[in-house]
C-alpha positions as CSV (number, residue, x, y, z in Angstrom):
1,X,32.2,43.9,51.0
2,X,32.3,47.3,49.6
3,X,34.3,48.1,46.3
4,X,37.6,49.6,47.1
5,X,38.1,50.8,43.1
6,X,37.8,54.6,43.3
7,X,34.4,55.8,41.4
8,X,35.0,57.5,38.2
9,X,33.0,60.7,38.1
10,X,30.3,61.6,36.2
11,X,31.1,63.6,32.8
12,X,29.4,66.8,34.5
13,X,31.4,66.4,37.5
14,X,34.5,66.6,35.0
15,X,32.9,69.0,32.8
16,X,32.6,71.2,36.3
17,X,36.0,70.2,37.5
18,X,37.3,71.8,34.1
19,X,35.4,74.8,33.8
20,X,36.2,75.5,37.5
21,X,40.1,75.2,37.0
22,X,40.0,77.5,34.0
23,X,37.8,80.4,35.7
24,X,39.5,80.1,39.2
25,X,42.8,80.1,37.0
26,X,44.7,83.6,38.3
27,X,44.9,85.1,34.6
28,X,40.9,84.8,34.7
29,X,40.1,85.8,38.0
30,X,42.5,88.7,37.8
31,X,40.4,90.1,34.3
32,X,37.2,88.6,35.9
33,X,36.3,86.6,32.6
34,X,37.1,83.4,31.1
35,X,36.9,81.8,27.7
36,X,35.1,78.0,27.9
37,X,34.9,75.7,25.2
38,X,33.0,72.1,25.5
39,X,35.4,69.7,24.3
40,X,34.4,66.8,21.1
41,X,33.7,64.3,23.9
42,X,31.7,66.5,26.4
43,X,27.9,66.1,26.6
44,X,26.2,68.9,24.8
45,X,23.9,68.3,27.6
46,X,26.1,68.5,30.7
47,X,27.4,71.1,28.7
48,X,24.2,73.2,28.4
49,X,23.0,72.0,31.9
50,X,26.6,73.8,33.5
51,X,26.0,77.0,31.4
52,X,22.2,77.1,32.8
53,X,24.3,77.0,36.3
54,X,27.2,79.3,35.8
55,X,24.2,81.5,34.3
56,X,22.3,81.7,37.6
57,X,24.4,83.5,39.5
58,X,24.1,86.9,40.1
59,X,26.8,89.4,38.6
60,X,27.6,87.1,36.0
61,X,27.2,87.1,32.2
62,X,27.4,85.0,29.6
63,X,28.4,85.6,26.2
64,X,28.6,83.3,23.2
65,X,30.7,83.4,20.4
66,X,30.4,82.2,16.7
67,X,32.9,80.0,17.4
68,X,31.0,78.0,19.6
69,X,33.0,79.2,22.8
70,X,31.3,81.2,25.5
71,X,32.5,84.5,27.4
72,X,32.6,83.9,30.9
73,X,32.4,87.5,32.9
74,X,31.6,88.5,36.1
75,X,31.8,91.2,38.7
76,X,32.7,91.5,42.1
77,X,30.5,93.4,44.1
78,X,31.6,95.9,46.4
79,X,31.5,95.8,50.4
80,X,28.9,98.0,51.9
């Protein structure tokens, strides 16, 4: 019989879930950049693993800071 327990996700799934809430927040999407830091208990891995990923996309840039956070800005492109 199947476990009933819900499965915890995976710290990159949370890592994700949080990044995703903070750059789909209105504030962020209405100056198209966001400011992400990985918390104490985050993986530096899934960390670096979802900046490799948010990186990827097209019109999007990445800039980090000195204080360990990273600028998250991106455009929108325009409708033909």
């Amino acid at each position: 019989m199947a476990s009933t327990a819900p499965q915890t996700p995976s710290s990159y799934v949370q890592l994700g879930t949080r990044i995703q809430k903070i750059i789909n927040s209105p504030t962020a999407q209405r100056s198209k950049a966001a400011l992400i830091y990985r918390l104490p208990d985050e993986s530096s891995q899934d960390w670096e693993t979802l900046l490799e990923e948010i990186a990827e996309n097209d019109n999007v840039t990445l800039a980090h800071r000195d204080d360990g956070g990273v600028q998250v800005f991106w455009t929108v492109p325009k409708d033909d």
